[in-house]
N, C-alpha and C positions, 0 to 999 in steps of 0.2 A: 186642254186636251190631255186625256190619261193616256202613258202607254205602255205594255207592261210587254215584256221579254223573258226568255230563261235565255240566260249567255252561254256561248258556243265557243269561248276561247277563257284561258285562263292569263287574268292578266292587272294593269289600274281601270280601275270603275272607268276612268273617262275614256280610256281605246276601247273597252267592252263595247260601251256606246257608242260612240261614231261607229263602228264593225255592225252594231245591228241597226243603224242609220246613217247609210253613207253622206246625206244631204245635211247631215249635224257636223258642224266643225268643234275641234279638241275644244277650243276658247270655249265656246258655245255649251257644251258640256261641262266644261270647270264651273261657268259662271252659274249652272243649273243646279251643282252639285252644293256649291257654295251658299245658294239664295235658299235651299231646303227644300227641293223639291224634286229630288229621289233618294228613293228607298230602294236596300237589297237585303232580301228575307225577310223582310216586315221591320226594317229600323232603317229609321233616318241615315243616309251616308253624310258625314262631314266636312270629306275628302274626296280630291282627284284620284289621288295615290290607292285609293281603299282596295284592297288586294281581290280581287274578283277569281270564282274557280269555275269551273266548268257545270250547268247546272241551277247557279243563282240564280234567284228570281229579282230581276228588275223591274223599280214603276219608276215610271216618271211623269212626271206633274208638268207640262209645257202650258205657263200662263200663256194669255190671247195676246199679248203682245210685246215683244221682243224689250219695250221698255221695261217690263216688269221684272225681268232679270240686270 
């Protein structure tokens, strides 16, 4: 499942996320960041930490199931 977002807070890639999906936990987002499967502005993010501003465009690539991260 794709999902794509523009962030509303400026801050690490992975609180962006949980913020624009309360049902995603921090871990859960590390582990999404970490396996490559989101992007902010059209590149790969590598990082939790990745400094997010108000505006970016987020995707995320949610494999079909949870073992795949």
């Amino acid at each position: 499942m794709k999902s794509k977002f523009t962030s509303n807070i400026a801050d690490r890639l992975d609180r962006a996320m949980v913020a624009a999906d309360t049902s995603m936990t921090r871990s859960a987002a590390q582990r999404l960041i970490e396996s490559g499967h989101v992007w902010v502005n059209g590149a790969r993010a590598d990082r939790a930490r990745h400094a997010i501003n108000i505006g970016d465009v987020i995707e995320v690539n949610i494999p079909p199931t949870a073992s795949a991260i």
